[in-house]
N, C-alpha and C positions, 0 to 999 in steps of 0.2 A: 779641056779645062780640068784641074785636078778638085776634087774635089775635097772639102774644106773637111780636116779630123782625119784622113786617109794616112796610109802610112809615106805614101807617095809626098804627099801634101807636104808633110810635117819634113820629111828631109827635104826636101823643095825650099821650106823655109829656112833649113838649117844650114843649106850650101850657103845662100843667099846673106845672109847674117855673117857668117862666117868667112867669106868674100871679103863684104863690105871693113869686118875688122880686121883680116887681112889685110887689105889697100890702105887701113888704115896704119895697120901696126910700120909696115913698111916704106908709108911716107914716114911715119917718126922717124925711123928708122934711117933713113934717107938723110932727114934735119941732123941727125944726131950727129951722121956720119959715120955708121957702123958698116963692119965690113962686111964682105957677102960669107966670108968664111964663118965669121960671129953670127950674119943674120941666116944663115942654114944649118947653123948650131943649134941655136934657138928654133925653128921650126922644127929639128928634129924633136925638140924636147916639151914643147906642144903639140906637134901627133902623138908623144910615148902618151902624153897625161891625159888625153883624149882616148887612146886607145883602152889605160887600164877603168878609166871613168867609165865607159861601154863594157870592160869586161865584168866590172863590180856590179852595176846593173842586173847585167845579163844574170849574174850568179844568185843576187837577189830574187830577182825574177822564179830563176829553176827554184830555189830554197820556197820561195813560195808555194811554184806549182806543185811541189812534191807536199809538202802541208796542207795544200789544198786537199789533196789528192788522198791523203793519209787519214783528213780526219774525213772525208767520205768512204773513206772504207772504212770506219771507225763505226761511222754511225753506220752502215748498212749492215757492219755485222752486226751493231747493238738491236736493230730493230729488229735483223733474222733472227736474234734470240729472244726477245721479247714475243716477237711472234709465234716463236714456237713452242716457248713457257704457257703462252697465254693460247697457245692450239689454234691460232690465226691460220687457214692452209693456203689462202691466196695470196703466198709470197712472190713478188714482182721487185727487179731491182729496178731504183730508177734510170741507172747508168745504162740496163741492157734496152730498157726501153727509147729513149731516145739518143741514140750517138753523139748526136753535133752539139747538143748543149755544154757549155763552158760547165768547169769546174764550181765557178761559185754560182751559180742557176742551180746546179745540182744541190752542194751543198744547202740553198734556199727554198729548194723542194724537200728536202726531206729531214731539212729541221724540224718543221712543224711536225711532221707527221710521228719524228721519233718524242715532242714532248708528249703529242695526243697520245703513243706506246705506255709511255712514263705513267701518265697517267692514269689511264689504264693496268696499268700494273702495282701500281700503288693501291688501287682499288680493289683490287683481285687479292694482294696483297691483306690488306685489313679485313678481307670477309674471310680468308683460310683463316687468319691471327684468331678472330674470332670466334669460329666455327671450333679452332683444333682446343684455341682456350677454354668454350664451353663442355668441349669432349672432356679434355683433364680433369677438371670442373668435378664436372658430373662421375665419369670415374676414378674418381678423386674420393666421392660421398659414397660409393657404392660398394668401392673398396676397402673405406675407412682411414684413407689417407690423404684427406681433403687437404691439411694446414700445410702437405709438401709440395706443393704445386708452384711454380716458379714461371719469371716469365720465358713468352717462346720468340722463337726468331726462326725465321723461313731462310735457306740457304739459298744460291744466287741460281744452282740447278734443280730449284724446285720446281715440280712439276701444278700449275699454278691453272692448269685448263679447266673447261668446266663440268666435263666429267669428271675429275679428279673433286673438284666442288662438290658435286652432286653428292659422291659417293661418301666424304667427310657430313654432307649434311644430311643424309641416310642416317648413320650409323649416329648423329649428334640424336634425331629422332626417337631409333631405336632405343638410344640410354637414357631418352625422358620418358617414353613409355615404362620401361623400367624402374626408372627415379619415381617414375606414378602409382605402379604399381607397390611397391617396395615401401613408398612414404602408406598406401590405402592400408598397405600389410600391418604397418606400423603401428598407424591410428587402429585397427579392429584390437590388436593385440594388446596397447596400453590402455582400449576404453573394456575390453574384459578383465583386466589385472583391476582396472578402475573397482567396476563390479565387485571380483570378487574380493576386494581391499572392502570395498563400504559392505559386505554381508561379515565380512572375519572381525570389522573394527580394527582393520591394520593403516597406518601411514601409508598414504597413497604415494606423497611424492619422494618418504624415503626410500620404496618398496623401488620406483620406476628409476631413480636415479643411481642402486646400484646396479644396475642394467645399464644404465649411459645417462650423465647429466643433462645431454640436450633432450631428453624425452619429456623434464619438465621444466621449459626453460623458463630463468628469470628476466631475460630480454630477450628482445626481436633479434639481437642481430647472431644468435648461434642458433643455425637450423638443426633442423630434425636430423638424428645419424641415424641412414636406413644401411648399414653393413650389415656383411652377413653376421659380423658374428652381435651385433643387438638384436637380428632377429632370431636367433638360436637363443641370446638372454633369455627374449622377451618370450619363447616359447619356455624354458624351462625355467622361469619364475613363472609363467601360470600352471603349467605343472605342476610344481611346489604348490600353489597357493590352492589346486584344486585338491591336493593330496591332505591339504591340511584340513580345508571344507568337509570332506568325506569324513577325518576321522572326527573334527566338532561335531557333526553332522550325526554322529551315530552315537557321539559321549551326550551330545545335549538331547536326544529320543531316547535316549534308555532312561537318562535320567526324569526327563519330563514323561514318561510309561513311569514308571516310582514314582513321579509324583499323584498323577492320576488316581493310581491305584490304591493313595495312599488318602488320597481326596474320597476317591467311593468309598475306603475301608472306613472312614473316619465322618463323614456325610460332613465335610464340611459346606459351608454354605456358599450360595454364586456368590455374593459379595467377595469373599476372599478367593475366590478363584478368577476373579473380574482381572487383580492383579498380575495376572502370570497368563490372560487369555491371550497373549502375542505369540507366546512361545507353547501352546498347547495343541495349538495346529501344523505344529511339525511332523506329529504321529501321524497326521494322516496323510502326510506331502512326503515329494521324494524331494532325492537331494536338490536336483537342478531347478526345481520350484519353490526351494527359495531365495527369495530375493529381497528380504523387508532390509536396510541397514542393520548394521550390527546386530542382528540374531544370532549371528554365531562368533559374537565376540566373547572375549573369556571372561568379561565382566557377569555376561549374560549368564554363561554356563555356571559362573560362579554362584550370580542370584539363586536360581534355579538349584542348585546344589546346596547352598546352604537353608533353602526352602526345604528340603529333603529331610536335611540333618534335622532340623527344627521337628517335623513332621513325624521323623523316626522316634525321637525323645520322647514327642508329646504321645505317640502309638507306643512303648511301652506300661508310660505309665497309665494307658488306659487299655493296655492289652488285654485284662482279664474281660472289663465291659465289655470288651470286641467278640471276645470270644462266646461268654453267654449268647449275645445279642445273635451271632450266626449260628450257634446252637439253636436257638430260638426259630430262627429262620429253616433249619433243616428241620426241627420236628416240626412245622408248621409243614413244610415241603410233604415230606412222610405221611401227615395226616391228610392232606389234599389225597396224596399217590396210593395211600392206604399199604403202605410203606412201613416194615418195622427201621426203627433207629438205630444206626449202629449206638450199642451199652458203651464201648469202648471213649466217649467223647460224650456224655451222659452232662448234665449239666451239674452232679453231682460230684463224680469221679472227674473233673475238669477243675473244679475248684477246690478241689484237691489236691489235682496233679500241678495247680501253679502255685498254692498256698507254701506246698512242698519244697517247691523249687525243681523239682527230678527234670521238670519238662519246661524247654523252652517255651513262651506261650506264641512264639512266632509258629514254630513246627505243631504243634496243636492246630491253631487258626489257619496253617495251610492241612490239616487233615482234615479241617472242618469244610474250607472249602471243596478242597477235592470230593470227600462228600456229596457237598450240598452239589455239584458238579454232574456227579455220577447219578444224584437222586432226580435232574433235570433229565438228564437223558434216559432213564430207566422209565421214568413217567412218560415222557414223550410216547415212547414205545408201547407202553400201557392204556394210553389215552382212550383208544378206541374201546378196549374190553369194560375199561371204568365207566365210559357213555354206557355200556351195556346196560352194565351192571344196575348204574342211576335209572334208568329206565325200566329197569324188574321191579326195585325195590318201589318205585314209585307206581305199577301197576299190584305189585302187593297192599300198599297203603291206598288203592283204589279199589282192592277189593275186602279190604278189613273195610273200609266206609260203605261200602254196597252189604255188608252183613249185618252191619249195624244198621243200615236203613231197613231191610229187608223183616229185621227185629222189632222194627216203629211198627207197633198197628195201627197209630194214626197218619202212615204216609202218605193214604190215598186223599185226605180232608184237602177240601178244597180252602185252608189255611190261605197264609200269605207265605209265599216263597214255594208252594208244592208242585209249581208244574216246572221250578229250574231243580227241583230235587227231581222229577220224574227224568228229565231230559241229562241230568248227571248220571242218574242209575243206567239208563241204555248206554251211554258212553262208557260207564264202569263195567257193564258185560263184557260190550265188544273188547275193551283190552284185558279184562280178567281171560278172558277166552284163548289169546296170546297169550300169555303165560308159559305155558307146557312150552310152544315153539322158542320161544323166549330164552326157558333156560339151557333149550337143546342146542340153538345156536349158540348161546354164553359156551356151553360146554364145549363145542366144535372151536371155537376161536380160541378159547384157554388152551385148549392140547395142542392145535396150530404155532401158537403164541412159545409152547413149552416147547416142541420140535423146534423150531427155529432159534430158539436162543441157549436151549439145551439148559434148561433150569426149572425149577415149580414155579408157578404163577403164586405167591402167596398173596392175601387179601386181610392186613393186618394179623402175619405170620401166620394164618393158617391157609393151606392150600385151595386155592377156590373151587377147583374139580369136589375136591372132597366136601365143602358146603354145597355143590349146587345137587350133589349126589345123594347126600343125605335128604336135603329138601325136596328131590323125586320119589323117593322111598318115601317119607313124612307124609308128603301128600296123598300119594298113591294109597297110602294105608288111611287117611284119612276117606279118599275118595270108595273107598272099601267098605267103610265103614257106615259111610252118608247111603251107601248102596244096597248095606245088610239093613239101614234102618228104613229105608224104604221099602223093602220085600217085606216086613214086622208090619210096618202101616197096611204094604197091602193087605196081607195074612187078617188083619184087625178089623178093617174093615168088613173082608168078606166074611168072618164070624160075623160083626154086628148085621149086617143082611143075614144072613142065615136065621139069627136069632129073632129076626125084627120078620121075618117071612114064618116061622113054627110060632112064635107068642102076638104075633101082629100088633105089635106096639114095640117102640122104642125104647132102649133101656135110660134108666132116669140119667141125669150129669153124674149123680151122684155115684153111682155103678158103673157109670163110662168111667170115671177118673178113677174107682177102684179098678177097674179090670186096667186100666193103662197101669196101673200104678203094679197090679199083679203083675206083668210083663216087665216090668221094671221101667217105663218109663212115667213122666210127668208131665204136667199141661204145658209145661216148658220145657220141654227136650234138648237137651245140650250132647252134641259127640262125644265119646268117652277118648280122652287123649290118648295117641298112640306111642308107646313107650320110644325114644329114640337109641340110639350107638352114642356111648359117650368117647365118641372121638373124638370131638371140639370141647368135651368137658363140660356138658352142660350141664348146670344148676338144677334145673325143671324140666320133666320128661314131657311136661303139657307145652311148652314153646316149642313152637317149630323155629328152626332156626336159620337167620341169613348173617349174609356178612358183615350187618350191624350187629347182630347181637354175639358175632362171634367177636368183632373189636371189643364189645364189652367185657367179657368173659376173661380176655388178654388185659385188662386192664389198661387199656390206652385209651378206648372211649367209653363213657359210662349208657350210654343208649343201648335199649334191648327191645327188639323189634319182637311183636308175638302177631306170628300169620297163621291169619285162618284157626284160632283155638277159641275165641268167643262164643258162647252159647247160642246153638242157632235153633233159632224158635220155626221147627218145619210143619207146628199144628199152623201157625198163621201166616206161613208162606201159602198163596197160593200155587196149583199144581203147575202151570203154569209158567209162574216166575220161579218155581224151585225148578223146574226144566231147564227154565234156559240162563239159571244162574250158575250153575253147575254141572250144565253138560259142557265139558271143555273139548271142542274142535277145537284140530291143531293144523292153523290156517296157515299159507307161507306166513312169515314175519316180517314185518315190516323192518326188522331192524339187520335182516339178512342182507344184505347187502354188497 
């Protein structure tokens, strides 16, 4: 039995058919009365048209299979190269996999699979476009030639795998690190231009925008330019702007030192310096400390300079005050330092020499200070010797008060106030007793003091060695003297014994005070002064003399100190207290040190 759709089948039904119109055509045929030679004519000429109908077919047919056939090799090589664009490596044709499937099975296999390709590559496709667009992009901004950037198109042999990806989105990475870096670089660069624009009082967004207009943009949509060459601007506009810092920076502290100086010179008052306290603490700041706004803008410098000028005018016309006024201040120095003045700057010859005109009173009042400068540090140096020195003179006027007490005959009365007078007199021993060590260490430090600076020690121009030398001679002759009149006392005594043991009675008051009186002394015995050396020039040979009384003598101070020359009553000293007021131990010093 043929089975129905076979190829069998179908010419089975074709003979059949074909038969039947046959027997048909040739009963007509028969009715008509046509001939066999006409009805074999005509069958020829129904197999020709049967024959080329079968050949037109068949050629259909082949034109197809080859079409078929073309466009699956069409697609199998589109998809080999799709696949190998896209680094697919498990290429399989479908042809070699299965032989026996028709042409269009095949073709229905690997339709789908070349549009899933497509697809696929479209996608692949817009993540390179992407990727390479954001690279241009970005070195596009890095470069400075962002506005060239165009669009891109991927070639048909582009290599579109995903390492190839990978490697484009490495490298997109790497130039936003960059782009990050580069924008950070930017921002520190334009917020220190910032700075140093608000301490100069310069236009900030003129200053940044000849550097590159997007540094300070007026809209969102033009970015930051991080190229090299704004960051090269943006280095050498703060360059500049640090160059300019430095030199405001050194015009506005010399100028504000002149004004200072011109504030002490002139005592003006904090009130008016209240105004200029912004910029007065620059003297004491370095450059990179500060940072107030425009302090160093030229308005400032301006203020401040014509605060000057103001200052300088008002300091002439009161140059001459100024200058007594430090004149005043160094003879006061001088007389602390015990200091002669220099004559040269006198407050006499001074208002002279400006009256005149000869002398500038600027250069005057800088000799006055250098002076008063020099008489600081020369005192310094002095300092110790002049503690000394206060310290003698003040155990001298402790023992001019212990002579005078010693003179009271009523010191011992049980008074009101005689036992803080007895307890001063012992204190006034013990350091009258000092003395001698006193002026021997003055004298060791003065000649120490002279070797080391290679000059005299003078002591209101006379030299102090030579007072403290005289006053050891003075004394020493004094102390001679206090010595010869005590050997007379004794001598006096041991007559009145003698005469009180042969007549055995005492001689009246009346004939003690002549026989004293014979001897040359009186009921009040006073040392006879010992003439001194008029080296220092002294007026009176009965003053022993110190360093005060040589100031007096020079005319600079009128005090004249007299030690140890008051009349000393030794009938009413007792033996005792004239012992031990007088015998000078020469103990260490306490001021040796």
């Amino acid at each position: 039995m043929l089975e129905i759709g076979s190829p069998t089948s179908l010419c089975f039904r074709t003979n059949t058919t074909c038969n039947a119109l046959l027997q048909e055509l040739q009963k007509i045929w028969v009715d008509i009365g046509e001939s066999d030679a006409e009805k074999d004519r005509m069958l020829m000429e129904l197999e020709k048209e049967c024959l080329e109908i079968y050949r037109r077919k068949v050629d259909e047919a082949a034109n197809s299979k080859a079409q078929l056939h073309q466009s699956l090799v069409s697609i199998e090589a589109e998809i080999a190269s799709i696949m190998a664009a896209l680094g697919v490596l498990n290429i399989h044709s479908p042809i070699k996999e299965k032989g026996s499937k028709s042409l269009k099975e095949k073709l229905a296999y690997v339709t789908p699979l070349l549009e899933d390709l497509r697809l696929q590559k479209e996608e692949r496709v817009k993540q390179f476009v992407d990727v390479k667009a954001q690279i241009e992009k970005m070195s596009g901004e890095i470069s400075g030639y962002s506005g060239m950037i165009g669009s891109l198109t991927l070639d048909d042999d582009q290599d579109l795998t995903l390492r190839k990806l990978n490697e484009y989105q490495t490298h997109l990475r790497s130039l936003q690190k960059e782009k990050a870096d580069r924008l950070n670089k930017v921002l520190d660069y334009v917020n220190e231009v910032h700075c140093l624009c608000g301490v100069l009082g310069v236009d900030f967004c003129q200053t940044v925008s000849e550097v590159h207009p997007s540094l300070h943009r007026t809209n969102h949509e033009q970015s930051t330019n991080i190229s090299d060459e704004t960051l090269d601007g943006l280095q050498q506009m703060i360059e500049k702007l640090k160059t300019e810092r430095r030199l405001r920076f050194q015009k506005l502290k010399d100028v504000v030192e002149s004004l200072l100086e011109l504030w002490n010179l002139m005592d003006t008052s904090q009130e008016e310096r209240m105004r200029f306290a912004r910029v007065s603490c620059v003297v004491r700041s370095s450059e990179s400390d500060v940072t107030e706004p425009n302090i160093l803008s030229t308005e400032t410098i301006e203020q401040v300079s014509a605060e000057v000028d103001r200052f300088n005018k008002l300091k002439s016309s009161r140059m001459k005050e100024l200058v007594m006024k430090r004149r005043s201040e160094l003879e006061d120095l001088c007389r602390l330092a015990h200091i002669e003045p220099d004559t040269s700057t006198s407050l006499e010859k001074s208002t002279a020499l400006i009256n005149s005109g000869l002398v500038d009173p600027s250069e005057l009042l800088a000799n006055i200070e250098a002076q008063i400068n020099r008489i600081k540090e020369e005192a310094q140096s002095r300092k110790e010797i002049i503690d000394r020195i206060d310290r003698w003179l003040s155990a001298c006027e402790e023992e001019n008060w212990l002579e005078e007490y010693n003179r009271d005959e009523n010191r011992y009365s049980a008074g009101r106030g005689g036992h803080v007078n007895l307890k001063h007199a012992e204190r006034a021993r013990v350091t009258v007793n000092k003395i001698p060590s006193m002026v021997d260490n003055l004298i060791k430090k003065t000649l120490l003091w002279e070797e080391q600076t290679q000059k005299s020690f003078l002591y209101d121009g006379v030299r102090l060695v030579s007072i403290l030398e005289d006053y050891k001679l003075t004394r020493k002759q004094q102390e001679e003297e206090k010595k010869r009149y005590r050997d007379q006392k004794k001598m006096q005594d041991l007559l009145l014994n003698r005469r009180e043991s042969i007549y055995g009675s005492k001689p009246s008051p009346r004939r003690s005070t002549s026989i004293r009186k014979a001897n040359g002394y009186s009921g009040n015995v006073s040392m006879p002064p010992t003439p001194r050396r008029n080296s220092a020039g002294a007026a009176n040979s009965d003053v022993m003399m110190t360093p005060r009384s040589y100031s007096g003598q020079n005319g600079y101070f009128k005090e004249v100190r007299k030690l140890s020359t008051a009349p000393l009553n030794f009938v009413a000293i007792p033996k005792e207290d004239s012992a031990s007021t007088y015998t000078y131990s020469e103990p260490d010093s306490p001021l040796h040190n």
